[in-house]
Structure formats: C-alpha cells, structure tokens
N, CA, C and O atoms as a Tripos MOL2 file, in Angstrom:
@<TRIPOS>MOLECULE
protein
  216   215    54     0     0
PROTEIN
NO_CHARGES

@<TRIPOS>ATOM
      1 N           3.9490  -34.7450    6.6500 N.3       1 UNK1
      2 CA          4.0730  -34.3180    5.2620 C.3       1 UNK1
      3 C           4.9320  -35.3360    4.5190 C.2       1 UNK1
      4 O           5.8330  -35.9690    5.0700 O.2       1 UNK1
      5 N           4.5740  -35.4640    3.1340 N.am      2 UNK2
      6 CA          5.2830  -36.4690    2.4410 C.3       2 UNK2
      7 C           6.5760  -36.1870    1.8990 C.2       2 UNK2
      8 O           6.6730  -35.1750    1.2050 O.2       2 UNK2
      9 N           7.6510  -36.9410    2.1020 N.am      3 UNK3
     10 CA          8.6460  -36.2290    1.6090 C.3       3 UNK3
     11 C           8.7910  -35.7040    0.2080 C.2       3 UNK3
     12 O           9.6620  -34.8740   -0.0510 O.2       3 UNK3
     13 N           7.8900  -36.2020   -0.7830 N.am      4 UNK4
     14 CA          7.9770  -35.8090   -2.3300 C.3       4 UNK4
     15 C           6.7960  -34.4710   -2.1210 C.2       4 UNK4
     16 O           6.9780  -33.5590   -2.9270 O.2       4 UNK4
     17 N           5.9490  -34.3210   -1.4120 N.am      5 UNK5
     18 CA          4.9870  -33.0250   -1.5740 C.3       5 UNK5
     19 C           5.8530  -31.7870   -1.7780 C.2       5 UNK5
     20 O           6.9360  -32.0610   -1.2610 O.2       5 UNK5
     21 N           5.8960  -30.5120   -2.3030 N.am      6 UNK6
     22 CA          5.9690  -29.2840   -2.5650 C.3       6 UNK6
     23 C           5.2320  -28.7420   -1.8810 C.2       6 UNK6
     24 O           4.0410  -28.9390   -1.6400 O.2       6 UNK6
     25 N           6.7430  -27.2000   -1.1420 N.am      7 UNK7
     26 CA          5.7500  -26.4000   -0.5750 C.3       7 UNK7
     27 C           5.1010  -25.2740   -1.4620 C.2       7 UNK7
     28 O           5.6510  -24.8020   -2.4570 O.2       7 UNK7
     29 N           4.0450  -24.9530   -1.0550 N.am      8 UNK8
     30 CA          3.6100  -23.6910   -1.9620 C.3       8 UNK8
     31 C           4.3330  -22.5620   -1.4610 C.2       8 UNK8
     32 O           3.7030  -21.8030   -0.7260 O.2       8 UNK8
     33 N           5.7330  -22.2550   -1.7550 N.am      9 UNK9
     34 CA          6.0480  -20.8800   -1.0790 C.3       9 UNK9
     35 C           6.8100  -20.3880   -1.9120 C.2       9 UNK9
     36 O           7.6920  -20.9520   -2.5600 O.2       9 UNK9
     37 N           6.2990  -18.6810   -1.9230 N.am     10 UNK10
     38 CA          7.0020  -18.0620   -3.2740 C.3      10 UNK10
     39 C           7.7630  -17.2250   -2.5110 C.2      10 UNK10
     40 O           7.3410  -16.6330   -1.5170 O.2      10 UNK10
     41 N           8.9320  -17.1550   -2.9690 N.am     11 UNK11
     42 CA          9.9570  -16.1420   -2.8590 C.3      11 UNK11
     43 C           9.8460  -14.4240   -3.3030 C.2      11 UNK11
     44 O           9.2660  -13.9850   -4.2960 O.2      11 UNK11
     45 N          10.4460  -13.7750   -2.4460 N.am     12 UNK12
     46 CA          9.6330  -12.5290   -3.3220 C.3      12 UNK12
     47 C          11.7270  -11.9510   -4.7400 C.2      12 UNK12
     48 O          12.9030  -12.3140   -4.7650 O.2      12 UNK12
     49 N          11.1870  -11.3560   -5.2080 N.am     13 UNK13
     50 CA         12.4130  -11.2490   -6.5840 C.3      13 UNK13
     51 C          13.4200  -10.5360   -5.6390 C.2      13 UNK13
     52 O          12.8190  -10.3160   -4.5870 O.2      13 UNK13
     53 N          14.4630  -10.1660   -5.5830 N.am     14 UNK14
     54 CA         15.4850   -9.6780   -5.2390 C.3      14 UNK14
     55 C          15.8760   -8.5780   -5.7950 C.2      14 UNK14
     56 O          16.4600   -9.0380   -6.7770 O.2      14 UNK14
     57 N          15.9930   -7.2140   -5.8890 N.am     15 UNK15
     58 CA         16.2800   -6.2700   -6.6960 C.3      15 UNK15
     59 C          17.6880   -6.3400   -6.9360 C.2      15 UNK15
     60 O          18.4020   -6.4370   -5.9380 O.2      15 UNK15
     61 N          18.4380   -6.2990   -8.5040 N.am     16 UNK16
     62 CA         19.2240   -6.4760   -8.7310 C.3      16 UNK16
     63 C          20.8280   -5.5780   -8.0770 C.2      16 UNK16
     64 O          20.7800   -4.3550   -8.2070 O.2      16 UNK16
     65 N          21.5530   -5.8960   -7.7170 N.am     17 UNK17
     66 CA         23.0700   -5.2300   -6.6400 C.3      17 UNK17
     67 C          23.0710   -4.1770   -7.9400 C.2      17 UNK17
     68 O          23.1510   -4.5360   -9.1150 O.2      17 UNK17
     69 N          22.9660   -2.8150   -7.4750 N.am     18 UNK18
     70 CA         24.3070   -1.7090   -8.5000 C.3      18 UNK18
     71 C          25.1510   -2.3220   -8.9470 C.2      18 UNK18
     72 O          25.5300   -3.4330   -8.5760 O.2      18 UNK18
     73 N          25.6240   -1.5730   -9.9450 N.am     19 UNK19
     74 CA         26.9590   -1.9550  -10.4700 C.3      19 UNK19
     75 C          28.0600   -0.7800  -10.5480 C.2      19 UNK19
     76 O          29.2530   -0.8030  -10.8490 O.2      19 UNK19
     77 N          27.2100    0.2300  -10.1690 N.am     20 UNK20
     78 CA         28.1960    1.5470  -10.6250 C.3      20 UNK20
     79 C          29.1460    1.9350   -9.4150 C.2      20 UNK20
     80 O          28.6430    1.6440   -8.3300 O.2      20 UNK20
     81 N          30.2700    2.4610   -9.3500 N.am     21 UNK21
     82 CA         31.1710    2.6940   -7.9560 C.3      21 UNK21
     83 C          30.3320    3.2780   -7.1980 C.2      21 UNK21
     84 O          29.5490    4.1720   -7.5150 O.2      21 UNK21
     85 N          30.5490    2.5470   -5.6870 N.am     22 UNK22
     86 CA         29.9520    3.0030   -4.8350 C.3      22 UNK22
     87 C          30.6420    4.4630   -4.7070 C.2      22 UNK22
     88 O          31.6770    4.7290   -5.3190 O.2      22 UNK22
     89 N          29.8020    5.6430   -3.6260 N.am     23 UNK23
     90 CA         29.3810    6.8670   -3.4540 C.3      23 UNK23
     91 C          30.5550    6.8090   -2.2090 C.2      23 UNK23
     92 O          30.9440    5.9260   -1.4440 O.2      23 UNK23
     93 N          30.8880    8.1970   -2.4290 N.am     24 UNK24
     94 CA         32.1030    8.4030   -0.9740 C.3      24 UNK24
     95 C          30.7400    8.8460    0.2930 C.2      24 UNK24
     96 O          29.5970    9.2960    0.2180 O.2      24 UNK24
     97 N          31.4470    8.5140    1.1320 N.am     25 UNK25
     98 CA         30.6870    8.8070    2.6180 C.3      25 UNK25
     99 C          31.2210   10.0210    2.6470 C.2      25 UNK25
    100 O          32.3940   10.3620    2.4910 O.2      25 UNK25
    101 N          29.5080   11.1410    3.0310 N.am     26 UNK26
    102 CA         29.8910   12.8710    2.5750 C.3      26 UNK26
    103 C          30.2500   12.7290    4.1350 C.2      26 UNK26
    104 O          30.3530   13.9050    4.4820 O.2      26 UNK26
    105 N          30.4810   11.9830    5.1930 N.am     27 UNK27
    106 CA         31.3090   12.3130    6.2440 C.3      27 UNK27
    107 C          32.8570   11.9740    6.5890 C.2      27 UNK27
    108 O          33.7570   12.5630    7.1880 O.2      27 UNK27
    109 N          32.7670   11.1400    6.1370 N.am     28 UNK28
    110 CA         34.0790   10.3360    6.8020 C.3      28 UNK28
    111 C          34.8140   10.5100    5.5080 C.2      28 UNK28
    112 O          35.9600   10.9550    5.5700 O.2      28 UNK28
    113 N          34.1280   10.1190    3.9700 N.am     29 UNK29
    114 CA         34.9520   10.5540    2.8470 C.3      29 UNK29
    115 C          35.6620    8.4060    2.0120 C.2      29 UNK29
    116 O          36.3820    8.0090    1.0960 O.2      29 UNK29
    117 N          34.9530    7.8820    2.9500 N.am     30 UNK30
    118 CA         35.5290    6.3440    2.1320 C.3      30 UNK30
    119 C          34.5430    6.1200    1.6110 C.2      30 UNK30
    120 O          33.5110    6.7590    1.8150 O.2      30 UNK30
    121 N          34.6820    4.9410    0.6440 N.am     31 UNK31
    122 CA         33.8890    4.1170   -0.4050 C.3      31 UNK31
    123 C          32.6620    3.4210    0.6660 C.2      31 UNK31
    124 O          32.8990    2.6870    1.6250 O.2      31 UNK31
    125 N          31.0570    3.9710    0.1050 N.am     32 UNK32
    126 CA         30.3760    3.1540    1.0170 C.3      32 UNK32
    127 C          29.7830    1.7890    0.4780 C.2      32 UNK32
    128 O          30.0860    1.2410   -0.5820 O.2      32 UNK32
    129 N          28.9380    1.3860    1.3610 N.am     33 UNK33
    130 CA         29.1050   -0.5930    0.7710 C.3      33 UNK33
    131 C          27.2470   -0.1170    1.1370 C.2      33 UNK33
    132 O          26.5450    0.7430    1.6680 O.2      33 UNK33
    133 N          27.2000   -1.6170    0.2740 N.am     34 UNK34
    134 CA         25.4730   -1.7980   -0.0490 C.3      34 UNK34
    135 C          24.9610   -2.2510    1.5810 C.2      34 UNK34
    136 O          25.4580   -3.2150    2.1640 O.2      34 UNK34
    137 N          23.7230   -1.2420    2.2710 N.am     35 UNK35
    138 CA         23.7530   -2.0020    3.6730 C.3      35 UNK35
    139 C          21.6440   -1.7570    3.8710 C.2      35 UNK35
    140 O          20.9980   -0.7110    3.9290 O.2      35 UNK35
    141 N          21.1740   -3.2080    3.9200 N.am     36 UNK36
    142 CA         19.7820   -2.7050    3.7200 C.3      36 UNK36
    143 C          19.3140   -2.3610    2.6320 C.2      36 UNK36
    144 O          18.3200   -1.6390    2.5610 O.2      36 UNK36
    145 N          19.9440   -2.8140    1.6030 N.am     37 UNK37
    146 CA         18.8990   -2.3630    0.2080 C.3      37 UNK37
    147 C          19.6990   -0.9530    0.0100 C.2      37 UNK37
    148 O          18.9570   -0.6140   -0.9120 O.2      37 UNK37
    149 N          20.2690   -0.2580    0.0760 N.am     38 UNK38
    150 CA         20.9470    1.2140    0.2560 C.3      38 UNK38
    151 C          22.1300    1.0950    0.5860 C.2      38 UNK38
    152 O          22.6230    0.2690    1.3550 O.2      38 UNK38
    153 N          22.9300    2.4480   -0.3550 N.am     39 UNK39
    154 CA         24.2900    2.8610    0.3800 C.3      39 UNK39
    155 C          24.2380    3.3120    1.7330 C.2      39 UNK39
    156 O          23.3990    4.0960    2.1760 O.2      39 UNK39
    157 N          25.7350    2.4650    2.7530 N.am     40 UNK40
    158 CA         25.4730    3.2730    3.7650 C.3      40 UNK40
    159 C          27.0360    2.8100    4.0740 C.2      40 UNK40
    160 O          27.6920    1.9080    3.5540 O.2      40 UNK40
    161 N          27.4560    3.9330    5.3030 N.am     41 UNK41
    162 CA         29.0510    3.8540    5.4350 C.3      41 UNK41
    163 C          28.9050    2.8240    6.8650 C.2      41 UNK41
    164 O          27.9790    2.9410    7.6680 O.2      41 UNK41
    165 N          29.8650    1.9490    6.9700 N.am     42 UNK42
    166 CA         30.0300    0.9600    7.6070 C.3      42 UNK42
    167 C          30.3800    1.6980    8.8080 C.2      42 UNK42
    168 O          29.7940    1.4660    9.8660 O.2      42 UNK42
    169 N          31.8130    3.0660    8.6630 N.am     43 UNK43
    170 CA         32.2240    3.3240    9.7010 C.3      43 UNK43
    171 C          31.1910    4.2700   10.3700 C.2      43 UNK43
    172 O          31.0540    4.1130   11.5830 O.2      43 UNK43
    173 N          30.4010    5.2830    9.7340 N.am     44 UNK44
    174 CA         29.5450    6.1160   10.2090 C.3      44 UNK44
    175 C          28.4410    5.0030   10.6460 C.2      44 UNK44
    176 O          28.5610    4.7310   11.8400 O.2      44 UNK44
    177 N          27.6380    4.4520   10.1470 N.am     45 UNK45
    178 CA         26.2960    4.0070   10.7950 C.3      45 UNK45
    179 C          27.0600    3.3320   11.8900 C.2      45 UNK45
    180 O          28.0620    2.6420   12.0780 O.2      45 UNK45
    181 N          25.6740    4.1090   12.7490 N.am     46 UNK46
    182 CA         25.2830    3.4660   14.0220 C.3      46 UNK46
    183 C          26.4370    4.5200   15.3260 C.2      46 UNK46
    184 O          26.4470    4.5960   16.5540 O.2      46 UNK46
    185 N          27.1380    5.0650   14.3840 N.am     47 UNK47
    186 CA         28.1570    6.4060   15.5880 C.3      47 UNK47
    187 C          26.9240    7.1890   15.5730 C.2      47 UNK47
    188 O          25.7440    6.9740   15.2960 O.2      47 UNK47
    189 N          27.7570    8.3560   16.0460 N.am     48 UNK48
    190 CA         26.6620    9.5260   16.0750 C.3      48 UNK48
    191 C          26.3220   10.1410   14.6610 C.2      48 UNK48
    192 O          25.3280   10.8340   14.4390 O.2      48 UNK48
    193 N          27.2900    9.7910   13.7330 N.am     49 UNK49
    194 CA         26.7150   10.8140   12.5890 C.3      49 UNK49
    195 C          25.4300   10.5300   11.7000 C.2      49 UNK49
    196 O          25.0990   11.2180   10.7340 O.2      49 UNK49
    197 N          24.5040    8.9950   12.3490 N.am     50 UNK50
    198 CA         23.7490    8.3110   11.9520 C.3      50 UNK50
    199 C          23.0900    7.2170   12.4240 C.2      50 UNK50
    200 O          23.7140    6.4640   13.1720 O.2      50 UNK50
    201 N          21.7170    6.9170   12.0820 N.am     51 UNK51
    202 CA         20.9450    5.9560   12.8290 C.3      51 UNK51
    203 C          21.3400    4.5710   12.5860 C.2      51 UNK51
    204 O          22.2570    4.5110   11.7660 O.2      51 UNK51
    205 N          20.9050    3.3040   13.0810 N.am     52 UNK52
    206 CA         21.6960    1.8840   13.0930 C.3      52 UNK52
    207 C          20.8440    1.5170   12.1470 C.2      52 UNK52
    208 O          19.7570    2.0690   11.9720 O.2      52 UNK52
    209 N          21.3050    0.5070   11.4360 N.am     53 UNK53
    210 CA         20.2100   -0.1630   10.3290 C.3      53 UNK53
    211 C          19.3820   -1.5310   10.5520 C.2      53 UNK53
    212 O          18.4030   -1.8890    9.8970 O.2      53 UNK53
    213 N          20.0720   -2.3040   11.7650 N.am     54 UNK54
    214 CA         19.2850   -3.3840   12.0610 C.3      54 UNK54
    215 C          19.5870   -3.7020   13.3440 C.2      54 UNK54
    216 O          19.0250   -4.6500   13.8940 O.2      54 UNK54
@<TRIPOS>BOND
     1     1     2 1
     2     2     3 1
     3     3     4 2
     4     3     5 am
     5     5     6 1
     6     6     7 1
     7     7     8 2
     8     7     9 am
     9     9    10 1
    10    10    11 1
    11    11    12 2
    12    11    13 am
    13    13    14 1
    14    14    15 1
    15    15    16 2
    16    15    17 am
    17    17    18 1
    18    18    19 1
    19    19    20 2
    20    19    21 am
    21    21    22 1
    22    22    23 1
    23    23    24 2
    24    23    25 am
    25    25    26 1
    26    26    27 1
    27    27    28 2
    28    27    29 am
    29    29    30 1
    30    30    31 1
    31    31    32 2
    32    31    33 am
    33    33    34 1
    34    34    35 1
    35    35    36 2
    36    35    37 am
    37    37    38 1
    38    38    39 1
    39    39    40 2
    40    39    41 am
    41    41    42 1
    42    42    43 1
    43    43    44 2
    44    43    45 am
    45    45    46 1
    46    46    47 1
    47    47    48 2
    48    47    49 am
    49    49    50 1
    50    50    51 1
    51    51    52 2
    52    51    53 am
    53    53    54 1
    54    54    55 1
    55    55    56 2
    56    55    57 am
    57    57    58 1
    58    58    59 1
    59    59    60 2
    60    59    61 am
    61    61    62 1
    62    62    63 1
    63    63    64 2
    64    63    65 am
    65    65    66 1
    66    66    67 1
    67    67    68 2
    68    67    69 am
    69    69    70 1
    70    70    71 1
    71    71    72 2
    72    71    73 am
    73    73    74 1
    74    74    75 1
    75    75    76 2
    76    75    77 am
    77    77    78 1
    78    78    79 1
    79    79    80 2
    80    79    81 am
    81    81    82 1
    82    82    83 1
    83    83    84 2
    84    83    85 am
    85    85    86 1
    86    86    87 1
    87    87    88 2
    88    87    89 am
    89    89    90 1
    90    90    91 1
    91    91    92 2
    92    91    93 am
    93    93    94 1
    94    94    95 1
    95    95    96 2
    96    95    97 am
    97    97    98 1
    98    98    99 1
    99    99   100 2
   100    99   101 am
   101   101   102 1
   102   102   103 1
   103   103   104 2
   104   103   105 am
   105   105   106 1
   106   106   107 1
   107   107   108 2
   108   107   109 am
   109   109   110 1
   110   110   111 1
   111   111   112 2
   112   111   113 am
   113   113   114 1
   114   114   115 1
   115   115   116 2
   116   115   117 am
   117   117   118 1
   118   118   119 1
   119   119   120 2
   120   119   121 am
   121   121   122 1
   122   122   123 1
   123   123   124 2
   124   123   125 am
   125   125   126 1
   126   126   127 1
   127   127   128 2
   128   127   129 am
   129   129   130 1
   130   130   131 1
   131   131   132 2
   132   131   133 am
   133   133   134 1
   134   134   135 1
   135   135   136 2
   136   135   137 am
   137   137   138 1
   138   138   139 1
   139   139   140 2
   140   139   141 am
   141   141   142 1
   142   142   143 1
   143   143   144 2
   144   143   145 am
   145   145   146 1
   146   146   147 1
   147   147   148 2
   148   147   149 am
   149   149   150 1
   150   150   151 1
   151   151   152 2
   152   151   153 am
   153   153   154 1
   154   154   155 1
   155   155   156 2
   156   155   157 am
   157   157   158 1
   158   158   159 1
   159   159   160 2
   160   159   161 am
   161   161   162 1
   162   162   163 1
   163   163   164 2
   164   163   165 am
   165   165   166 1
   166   166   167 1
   167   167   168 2
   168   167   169 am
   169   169   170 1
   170   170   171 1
   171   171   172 2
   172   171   173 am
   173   173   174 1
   174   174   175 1
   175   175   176 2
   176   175   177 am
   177   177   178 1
   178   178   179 1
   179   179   180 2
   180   179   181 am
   181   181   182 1
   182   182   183 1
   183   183   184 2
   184   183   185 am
   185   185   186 1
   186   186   187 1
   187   187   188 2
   188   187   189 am
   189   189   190 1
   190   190   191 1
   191   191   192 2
   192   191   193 am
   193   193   194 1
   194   194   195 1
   195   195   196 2
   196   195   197 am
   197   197   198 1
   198   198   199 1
   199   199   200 2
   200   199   201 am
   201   201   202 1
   202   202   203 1
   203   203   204 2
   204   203   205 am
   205   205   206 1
   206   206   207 1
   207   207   208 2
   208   207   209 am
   209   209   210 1
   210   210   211 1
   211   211   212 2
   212   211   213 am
   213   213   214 1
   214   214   215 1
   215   215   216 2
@<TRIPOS>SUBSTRUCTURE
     1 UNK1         2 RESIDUE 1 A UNK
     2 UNK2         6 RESIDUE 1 A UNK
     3 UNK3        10 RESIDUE 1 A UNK
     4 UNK4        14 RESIDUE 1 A UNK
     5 UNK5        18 RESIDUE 1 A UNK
     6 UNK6        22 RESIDUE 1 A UNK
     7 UNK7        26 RESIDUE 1 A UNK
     8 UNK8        30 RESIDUE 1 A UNK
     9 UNK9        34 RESIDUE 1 A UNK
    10 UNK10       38 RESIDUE 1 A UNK
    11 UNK11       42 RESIDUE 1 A UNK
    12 UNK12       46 RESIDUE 1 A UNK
    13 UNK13       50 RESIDUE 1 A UNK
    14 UNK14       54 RESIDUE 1 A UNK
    15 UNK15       58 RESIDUE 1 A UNK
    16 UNK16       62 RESIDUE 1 A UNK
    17 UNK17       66 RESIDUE 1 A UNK
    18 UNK18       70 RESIDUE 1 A UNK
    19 UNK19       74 RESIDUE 1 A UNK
    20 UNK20       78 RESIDUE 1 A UNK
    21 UNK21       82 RESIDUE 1 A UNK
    22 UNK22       86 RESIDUE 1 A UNK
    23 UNK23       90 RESIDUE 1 A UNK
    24 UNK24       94 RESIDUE 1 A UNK
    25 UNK25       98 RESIDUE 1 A UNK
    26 UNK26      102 RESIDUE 1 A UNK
    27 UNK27      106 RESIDUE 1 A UNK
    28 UNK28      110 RESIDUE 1 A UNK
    29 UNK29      114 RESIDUE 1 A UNK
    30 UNK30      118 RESIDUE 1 A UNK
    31 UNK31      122 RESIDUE 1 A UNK
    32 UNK32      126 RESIDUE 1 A UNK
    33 UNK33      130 RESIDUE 1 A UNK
    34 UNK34      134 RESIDUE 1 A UNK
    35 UNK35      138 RESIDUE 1 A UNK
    36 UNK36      142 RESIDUE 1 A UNK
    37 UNK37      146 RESIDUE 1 A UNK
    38 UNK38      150 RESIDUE 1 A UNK
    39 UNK39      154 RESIDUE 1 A UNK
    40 UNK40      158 RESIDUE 1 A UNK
    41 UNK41      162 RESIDUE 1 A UNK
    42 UNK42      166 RESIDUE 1 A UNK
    43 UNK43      170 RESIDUE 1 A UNK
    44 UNK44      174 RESIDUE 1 A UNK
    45 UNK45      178 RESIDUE 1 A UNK
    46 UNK46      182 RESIDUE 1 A UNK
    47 UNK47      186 RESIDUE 1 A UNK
    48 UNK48      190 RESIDUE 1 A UNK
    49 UNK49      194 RESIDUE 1 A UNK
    50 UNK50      198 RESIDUE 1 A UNK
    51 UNK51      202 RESIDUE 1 A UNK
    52 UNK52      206 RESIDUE 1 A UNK
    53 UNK53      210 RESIDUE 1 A UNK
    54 UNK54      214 RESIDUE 1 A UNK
C-alpha cells in the first residue's frame, strides 16, 4: 500500500458522555461512574450484587 493512499474506514459517532450528576448506587449508596455506555457502580459490579461488564 502506498503511503499517501487513504483508508476507506468509517468510524461509527460516539454518543455524547452525560453531563448530569451521576446516580447513587441503590446498593452500596456511592456516586456511580459511566461503565459500558451505562451507569454502573465500580464497587458492586462483578460482586455478587451484579453481573461483570467485560
């Protein structure tokens, strides 16, 4: 490939981050953080009170 050629590859858009305060964790009760596209509590996922995200 030539080094000046272009690839044809499109990116897909990014949905824009919230802005509004994150949501308390209805278990544990702290501030949860953006995890996967979604709120999710750092300390709960992946214990028992919830499934793992990746």
């Amino acid at each position: 490939m030539d080094e000046h050629e272009e690839l044809d590859i499109e990116l897909p858009v990014l949905p824009p981050l919230p802005v509004e305060p994150a949501p308390d964790c209805p278990f544990c009760g702290d501030a949860m953080t953006m995890i996967d596209g979604d709120w999710g509590c750092q300390d709960c996922n992946g214990e028992i009170l919830g499934p793992e995200t990746g």
